[in-house]
C-alpha positions as CSV (number, residue, x, y, z in Angstrom):
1,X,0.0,0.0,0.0
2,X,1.7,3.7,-0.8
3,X,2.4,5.9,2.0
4,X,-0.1,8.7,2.4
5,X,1.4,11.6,2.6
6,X,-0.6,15.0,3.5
7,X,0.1,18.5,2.2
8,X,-1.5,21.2,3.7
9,X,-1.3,24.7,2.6
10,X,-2.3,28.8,3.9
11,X,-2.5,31.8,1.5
12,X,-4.2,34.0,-1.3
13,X,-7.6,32.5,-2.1
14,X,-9.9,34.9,-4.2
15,X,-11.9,35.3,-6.9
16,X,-10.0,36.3,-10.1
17,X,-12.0,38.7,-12.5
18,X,-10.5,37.9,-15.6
19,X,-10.8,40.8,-18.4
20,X,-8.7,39.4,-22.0
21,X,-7.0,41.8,-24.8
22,X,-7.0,44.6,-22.8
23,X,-3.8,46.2,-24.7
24,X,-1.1,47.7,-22.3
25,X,0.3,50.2,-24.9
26,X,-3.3,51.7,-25.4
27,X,-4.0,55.4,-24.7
28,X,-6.3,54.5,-22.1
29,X,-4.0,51.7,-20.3
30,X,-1.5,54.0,-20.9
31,X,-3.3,57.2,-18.4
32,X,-2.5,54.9,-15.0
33,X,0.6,53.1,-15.8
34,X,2.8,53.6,-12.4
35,X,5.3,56.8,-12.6
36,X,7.3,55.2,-10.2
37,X,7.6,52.7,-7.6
38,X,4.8,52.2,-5.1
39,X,2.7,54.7,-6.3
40,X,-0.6,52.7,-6.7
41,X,-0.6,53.0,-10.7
42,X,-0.1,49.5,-13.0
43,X,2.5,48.0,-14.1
44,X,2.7,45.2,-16.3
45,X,3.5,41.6,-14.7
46,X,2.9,43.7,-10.9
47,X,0.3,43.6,-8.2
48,X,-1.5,46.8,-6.6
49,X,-3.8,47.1,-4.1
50,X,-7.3,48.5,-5.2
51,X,-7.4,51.3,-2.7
52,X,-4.0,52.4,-3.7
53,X,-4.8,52.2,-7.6
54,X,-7.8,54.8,-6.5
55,X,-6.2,56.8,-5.4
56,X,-3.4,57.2,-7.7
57,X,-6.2,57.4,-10.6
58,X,-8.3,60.1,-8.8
59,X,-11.4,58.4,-9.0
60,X,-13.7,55.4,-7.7
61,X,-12.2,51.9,-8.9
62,X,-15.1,50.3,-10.3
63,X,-15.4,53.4,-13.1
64,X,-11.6,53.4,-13.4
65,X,-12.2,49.6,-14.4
66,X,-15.2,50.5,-17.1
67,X,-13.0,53.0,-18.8
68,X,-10.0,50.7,-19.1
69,X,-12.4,47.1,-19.9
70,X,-14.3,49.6,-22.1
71,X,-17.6,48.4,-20.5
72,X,-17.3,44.9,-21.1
73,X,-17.8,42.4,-18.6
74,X,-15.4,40.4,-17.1
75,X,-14.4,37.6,-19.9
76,X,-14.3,34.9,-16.8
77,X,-14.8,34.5,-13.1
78,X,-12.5,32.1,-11.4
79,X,-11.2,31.0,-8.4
80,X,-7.8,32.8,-7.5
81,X,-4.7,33.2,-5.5
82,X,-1.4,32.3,-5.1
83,X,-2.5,29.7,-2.4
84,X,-5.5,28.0,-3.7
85,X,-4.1,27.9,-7.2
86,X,-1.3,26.0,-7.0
87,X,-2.7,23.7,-4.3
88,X,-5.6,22.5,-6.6
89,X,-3.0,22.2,-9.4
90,X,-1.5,19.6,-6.8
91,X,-4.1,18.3,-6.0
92,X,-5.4,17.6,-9.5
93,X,-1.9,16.1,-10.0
94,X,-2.0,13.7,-7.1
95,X,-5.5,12.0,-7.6
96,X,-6.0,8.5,-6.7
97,X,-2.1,8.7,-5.4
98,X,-2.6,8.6,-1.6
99,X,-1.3,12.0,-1.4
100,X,-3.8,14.5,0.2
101,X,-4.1,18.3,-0.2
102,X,-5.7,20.7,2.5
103,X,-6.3,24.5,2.2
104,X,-6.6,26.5,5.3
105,X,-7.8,30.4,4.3
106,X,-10.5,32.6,5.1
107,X,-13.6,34.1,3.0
108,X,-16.1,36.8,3.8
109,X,-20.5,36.0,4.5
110,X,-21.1,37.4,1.0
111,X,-22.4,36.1,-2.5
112,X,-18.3,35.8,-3.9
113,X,-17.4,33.7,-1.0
114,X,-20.5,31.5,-1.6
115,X,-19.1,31.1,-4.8
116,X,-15.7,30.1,-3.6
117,X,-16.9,27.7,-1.3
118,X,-19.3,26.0,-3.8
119,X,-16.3,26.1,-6.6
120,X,-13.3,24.8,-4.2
121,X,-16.0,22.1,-3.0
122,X,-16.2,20.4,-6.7
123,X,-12.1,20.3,-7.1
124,X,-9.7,17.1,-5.4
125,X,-8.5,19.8,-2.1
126,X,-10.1,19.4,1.2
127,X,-11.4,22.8,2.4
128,X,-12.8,21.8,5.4
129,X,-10.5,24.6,7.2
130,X,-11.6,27.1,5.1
131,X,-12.6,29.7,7.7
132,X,-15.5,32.3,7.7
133,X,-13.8,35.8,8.5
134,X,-15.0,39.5,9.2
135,X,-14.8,41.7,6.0
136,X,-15.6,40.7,2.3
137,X,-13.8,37.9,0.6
138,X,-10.8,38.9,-1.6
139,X,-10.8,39.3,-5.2
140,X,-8.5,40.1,-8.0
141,X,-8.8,42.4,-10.9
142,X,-6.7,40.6,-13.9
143,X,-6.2,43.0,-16.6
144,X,-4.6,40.1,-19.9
145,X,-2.6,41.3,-22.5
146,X,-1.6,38.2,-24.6
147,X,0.4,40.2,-27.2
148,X,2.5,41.9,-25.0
149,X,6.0,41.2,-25.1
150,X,6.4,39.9,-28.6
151,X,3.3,37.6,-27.8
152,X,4.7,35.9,-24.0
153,X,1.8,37.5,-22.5
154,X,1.3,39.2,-19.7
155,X,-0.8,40.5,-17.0
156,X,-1.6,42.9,-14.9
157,X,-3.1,42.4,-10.9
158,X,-5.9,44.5,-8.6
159,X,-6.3,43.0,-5.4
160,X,-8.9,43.6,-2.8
161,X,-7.1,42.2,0.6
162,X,-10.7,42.0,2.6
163,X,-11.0,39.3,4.9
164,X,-7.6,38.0,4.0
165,X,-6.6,40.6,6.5
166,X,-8.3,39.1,9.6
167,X,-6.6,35.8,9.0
168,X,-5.0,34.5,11.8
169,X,-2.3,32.4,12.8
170,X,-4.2,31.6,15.4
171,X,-6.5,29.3,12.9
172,X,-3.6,27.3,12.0
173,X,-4.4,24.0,14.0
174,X,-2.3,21.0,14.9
175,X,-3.6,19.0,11.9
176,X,-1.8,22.1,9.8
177,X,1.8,21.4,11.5
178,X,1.6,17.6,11.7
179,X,1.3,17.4,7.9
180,X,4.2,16.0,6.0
181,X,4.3,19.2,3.9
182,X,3.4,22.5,4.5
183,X,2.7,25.2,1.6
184,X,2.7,28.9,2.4
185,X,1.5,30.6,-0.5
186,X,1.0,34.1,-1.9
187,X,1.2,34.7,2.1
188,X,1.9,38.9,1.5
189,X,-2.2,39.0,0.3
190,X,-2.5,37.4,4.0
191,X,-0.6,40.0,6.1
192,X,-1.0,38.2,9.8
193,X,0.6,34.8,7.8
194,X,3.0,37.0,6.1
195,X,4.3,39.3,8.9
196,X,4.4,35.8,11.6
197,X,6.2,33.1,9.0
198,X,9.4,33.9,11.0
199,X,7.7,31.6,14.0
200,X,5.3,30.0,11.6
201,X,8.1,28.4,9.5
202,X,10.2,27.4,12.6
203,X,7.2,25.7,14.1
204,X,6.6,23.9,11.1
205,X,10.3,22.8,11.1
206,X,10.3,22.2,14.9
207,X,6.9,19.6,14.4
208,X,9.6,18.0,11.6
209,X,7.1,19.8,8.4
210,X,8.8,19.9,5.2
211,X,8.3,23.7,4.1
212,X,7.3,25.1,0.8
213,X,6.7,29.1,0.4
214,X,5.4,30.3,-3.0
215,X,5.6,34.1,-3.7
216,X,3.4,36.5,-5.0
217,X,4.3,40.4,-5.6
218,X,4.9,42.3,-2.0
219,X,3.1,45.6,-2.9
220,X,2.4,46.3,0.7
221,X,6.1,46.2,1.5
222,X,6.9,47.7,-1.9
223,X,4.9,50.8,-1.0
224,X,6.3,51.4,2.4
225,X,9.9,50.7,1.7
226,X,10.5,51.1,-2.3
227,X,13.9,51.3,-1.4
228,X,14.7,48.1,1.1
229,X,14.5,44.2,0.2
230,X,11.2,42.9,1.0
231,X,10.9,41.1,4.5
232,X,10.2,37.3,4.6
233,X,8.4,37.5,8.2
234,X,10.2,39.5,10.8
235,X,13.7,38.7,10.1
236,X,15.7,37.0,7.4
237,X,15.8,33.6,9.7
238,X,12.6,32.6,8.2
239,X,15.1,31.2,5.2
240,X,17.2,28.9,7.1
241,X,13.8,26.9,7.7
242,X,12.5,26.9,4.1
243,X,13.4,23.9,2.3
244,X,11.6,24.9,-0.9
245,X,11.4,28.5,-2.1
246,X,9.2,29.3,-5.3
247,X,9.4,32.8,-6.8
248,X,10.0,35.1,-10.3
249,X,12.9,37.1,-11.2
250,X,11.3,40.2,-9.9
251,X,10.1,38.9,-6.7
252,X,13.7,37.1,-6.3
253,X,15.8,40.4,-6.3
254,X,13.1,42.3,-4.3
255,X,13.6,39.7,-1.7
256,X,16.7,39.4,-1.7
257,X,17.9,43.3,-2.4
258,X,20.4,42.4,-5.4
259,X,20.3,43.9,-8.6
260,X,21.2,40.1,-10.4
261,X,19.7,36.8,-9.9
262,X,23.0,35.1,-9.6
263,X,23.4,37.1,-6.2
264,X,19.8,36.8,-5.0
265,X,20.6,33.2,-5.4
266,X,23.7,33.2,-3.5
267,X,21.8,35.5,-1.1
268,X,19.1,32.7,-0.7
269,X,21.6,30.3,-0.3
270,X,23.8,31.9,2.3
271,X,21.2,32.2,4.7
272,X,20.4,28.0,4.8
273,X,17.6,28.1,2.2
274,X,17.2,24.2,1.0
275,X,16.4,24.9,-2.3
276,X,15.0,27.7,-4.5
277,X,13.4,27.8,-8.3
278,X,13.1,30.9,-10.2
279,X,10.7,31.7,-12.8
280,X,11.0,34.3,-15.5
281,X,8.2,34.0,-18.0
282,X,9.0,32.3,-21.1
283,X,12.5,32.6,-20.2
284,X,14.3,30.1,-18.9
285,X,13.8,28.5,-15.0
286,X,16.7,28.9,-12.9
287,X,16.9,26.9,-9.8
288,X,19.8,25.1,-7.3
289,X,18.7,22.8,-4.4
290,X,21.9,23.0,-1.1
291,X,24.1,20.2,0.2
292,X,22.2,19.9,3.1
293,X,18.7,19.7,2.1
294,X,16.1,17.4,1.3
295,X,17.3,17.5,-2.1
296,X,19.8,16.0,-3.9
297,X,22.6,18.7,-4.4
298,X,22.2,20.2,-7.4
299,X,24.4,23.2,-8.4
300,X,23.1,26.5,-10.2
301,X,20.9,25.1,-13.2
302,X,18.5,26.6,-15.7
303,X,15.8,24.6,-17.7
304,X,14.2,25.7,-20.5
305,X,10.4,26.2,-20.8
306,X,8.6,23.2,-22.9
307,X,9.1,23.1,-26.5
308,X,6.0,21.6,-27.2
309,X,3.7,24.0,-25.4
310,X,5.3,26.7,-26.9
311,X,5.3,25.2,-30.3
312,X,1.2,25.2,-29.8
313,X,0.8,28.7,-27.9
314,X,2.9,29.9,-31.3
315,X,0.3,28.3,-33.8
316,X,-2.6,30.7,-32.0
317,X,-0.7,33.5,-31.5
318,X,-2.0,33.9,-28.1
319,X,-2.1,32.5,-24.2
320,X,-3.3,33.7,-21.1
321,X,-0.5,34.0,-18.7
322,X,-2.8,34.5,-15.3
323,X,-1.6,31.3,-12.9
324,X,1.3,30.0,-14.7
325,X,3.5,30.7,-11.7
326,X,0.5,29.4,-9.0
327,X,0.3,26.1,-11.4
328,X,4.2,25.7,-11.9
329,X,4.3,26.1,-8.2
330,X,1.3,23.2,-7.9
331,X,3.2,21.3,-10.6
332,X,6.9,21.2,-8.2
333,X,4.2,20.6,-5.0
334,X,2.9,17.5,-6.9
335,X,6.1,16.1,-7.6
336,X,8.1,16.7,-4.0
337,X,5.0,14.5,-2.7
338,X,5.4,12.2,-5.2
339,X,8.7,11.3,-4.3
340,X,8.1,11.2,-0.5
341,X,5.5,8.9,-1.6
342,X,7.5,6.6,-3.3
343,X,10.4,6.8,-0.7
344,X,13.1,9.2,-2.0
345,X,14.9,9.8,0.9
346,X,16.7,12.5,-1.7
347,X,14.3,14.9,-3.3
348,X,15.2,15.7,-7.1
349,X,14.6,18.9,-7.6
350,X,15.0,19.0,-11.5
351,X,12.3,16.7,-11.8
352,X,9.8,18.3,-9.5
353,X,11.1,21.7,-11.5
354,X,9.8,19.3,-15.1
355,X,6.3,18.9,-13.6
356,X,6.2,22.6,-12.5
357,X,7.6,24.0,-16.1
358,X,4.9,21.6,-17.7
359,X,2.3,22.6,-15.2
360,X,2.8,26.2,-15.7
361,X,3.1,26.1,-19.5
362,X,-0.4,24.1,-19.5
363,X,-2.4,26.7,-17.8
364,X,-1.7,29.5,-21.1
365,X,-4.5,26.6,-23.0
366,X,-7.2,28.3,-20.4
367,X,-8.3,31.3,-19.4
368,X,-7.7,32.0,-15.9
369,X,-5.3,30.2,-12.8
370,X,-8.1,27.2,-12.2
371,X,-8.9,24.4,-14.7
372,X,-12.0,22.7,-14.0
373,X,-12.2,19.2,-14.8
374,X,-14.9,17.4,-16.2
375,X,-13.8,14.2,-14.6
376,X,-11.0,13.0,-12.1
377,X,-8.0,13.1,-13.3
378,X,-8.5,14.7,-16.4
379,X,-6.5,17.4,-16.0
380,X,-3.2,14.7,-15.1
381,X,-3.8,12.7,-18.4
382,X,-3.9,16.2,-20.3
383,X,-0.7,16.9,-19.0
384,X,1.1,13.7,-18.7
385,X,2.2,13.6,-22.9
386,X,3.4,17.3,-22.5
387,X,5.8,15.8,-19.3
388,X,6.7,12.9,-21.4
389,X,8.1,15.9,-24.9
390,X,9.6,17.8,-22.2
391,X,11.7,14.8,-21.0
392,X,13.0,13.7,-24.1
393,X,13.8,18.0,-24.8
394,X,16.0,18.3,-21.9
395,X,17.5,14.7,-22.3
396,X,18.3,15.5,-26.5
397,X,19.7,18.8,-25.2
């Protein structure tokens, strides 16, 4: 019988409002692009929060919104985050493995968190921790340009914190830090998990947790300090108890205060990280798991992005971008419980970085971070060929 193993994951769970085409060289796009840093106006591939954005545009969001949209309704609704979206893309991953997912998070008493909690119900993660909170549940504003940048794609990110902001550590139960892994993700939209992973991540460590964070833009610390590296919890010990870090290239040198990824690396690894993967759009993944980790050693690497996928978002000329770094993220998840499944007593990291690239790459066929199956399991045999091309790429290169 295969070992069960339980992942159970905190963060960014909202619903996405997903608006496609909108062009970020238009005229109109063009009237609340950021001047600089932290200011509250958009920038392509960033986050901003919604009462910052109104501000900087001098007038109420939701017209802001019609002028840029043009009117139009959002193109899809979706479930959202960080969080939820790479732990369904686990899950998804993992069905009828052994390997179980759990989301702890928190959602308003309002029609959008009705929706939430009737969407999350019909995918493979158990939501049973999924707390009712003071304030209205979070949502996202996803502005889509698939042309920009020579046709990679690229988006742009509104978020309403709401309830996300009276989550509490305090709702973390002992279930949550007796799970094999742990997945913090998206944690700065959940500024009580954010500002407490110092103690949350040694805790997790301390209860012997493997620990995964996934990142997700820092605009809250990006506004306050434009200036000074973003904080991981209250002090940069929070590292030397990560054994998995997931981020982009921007995120990366935020983090980390360098101006190259070479030394944000180096940075990472200095401070006792386990292991870190980089994303960069359709650029290459760069990634290096320690000595002394639950990987096997594996000096600085990059992998390529899948040939196939691209080979097929080329033929359309398009791809929504929104959740390829949630889904690579889910992809990597999937794969590190995989292995502990199947007994690695050495993680690899290069192939848990094969089923995140394929992962990620996948969700540009959709619209949106969430794919919603019409079966079990769908979603795994839809992948499982593009995993199988992007094996024989890395092995003829």
């Amino acid at each position: 019988m295969a070992k069960q193993i339980e992942i159970s994951g905190v963060g960014c769970c909202l619903v996405d409002y997903l608006y496609n085409n909108i062009s970020f060289t238009s005229e109109i796009f063009s009237k609340y692009v950021s001047k600089r840093s932290g200011d509250g106006g958009l920038t392509p591939g960033q986050l901003v929060f919604a009462e910052e954005f109104e501000k900087f545009s001098g007038q109420d969001f939701e017209s802001t919104i019609r002028e840029i949209t043009k009117g139009k309704p959002a193109d899809k609704v979706n479930i959202g985050g960080p969080g939820i979206v790479a732990l369904i893309q686990a899950a998804q991953m993992l069905e009828e493995t052994g390997c179980r997912v759990r989301f702890y998070g928190g959602r308003g008493e309002d029609e959008t968190g009705k929706y939430l909690q009737s969407s999350l119900a019909k995918t493979p993660v158990n939501i049973d921790n999924y707390k009712r909170v003071n304030g209205a549940t979070p949502s996202t504003v996803v502005l889509s340009d698939p042309h920009f940048q020579e046709g990679s794609g690229e988006r742009v990110f509104i978020n309403s914190i709401e309830a996300a902001g009276n989550y509490l550590p305090k709702y973390l139960d002992a279930r949550f830090f007796s799970s094999d892994v742990v997945v913090f993700g998206g944690t700065a939209l959940v500024p009580a998990i954010q500002d407490n992973l110092t103690d949350l991540l040694a805790q997790s460590k301390d209860e012997g947790c493997i620990t995964v964070v996934n990142t997700v833009y820092d605009f809250r610390n990006q506004k306050a300090n434009p200036d000074r590296k973003w904080p991981m919890g209250k002090s940069d010990d929070s590292y030397s108890n990560i054994d998995l870090l997931i981020t982009n290239h921007e995120e990366a040198l935020r983090l980390s205060e360098e101006t190259a990824l070479n030394d944000a690396l180096i940075f990472f690894r200095n401070l006792g990280t386990g292991a870190v993967m980089v994303t960069n759009g359709a650029k290459n993944i760069t990634l290096f798991a320690a000595k002394n980790s639950i990987f096997r050693e594996t000096e600085l690497t990059e992998m390529p992005v899948s040939e196939a996928i691209s080979e097929e978002l080329n033929k359309s000329h398009s791809g929504d971008t929104t959740g390829c770094g949630d889904n690579f993220a889910g992809g990597a998840i999937a794969s590190l419980g995989l292995q502990l499944q199947n007994g690695s007593t050495k993680i690899n990291l290069k192939e848990a970085a094969s089923w995140g690239i394929v992962s990620g790459g996948f969700s540009c066929f959709y619209m949106g971070g969430t794919f919603h199956q019409k079966e079990p399991g769908e979603k795994q045999k839809r992948i499982f060929p593009y995993y199988k091309a992007y094996l024989k790429q890395i092995d003829e290169g």
